[in-house]
C-alpha atoms as one frame of an Amber mdcrd trajectory, in Angstrom:
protein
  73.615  99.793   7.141  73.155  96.349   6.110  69.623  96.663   5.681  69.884
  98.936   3.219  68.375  97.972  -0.580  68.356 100.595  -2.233  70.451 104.009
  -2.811  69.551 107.060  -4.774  72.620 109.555  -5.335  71.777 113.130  -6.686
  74.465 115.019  -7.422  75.137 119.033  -8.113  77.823 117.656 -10.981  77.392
 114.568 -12.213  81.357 114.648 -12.882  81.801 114.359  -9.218  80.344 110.809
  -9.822  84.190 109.278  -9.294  84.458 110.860  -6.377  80.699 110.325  -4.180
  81.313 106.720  -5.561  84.904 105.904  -3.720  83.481 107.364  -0.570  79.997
 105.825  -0.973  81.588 102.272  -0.894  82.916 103.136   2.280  79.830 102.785
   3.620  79.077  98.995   2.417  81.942  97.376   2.454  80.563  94.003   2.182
  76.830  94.637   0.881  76.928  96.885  -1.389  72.569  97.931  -2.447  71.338
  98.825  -5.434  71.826 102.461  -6.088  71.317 105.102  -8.975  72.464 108.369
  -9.694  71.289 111.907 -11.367  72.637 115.660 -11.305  70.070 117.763 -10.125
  70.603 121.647  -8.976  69.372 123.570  -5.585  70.437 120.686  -3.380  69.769
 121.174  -0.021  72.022 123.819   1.837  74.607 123.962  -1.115  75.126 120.141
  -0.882  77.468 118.279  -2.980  75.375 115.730  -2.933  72.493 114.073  -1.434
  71.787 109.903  -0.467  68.325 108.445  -0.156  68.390 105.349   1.267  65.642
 102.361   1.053  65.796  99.748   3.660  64.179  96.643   4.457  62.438  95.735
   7.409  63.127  92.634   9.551
């Protein structure tokens, strides 16, 4: 997880923002990547919400 850079959150209500974001931090507790965010409809399976990840390579 610490290799992650970069985070891109879509979300089936963007309200829900507030609540993907206090578990999302969970995540990176001490690096915390970049990360953006949308509402988008049809995710996957009736997701919530859905995380792409970028990471670096060492």
């Amino acid at each position: 997880m610490s290799d992650i850079i970069k985070c891109t959150c879509m979300l089936a209500d963007i309200s829900e923002w507030a609540a993907m974001s206090e578990e999302y931090v969970k995540f990176f507790p001490d690096n915390r990547p970049a990360r953006s965010a949308f509402a988008g409809t049809g995710l996957a399976r009736g997701a919530r919400v859905e995380i792409e990840c970028i990471a670096k390579l060492n």
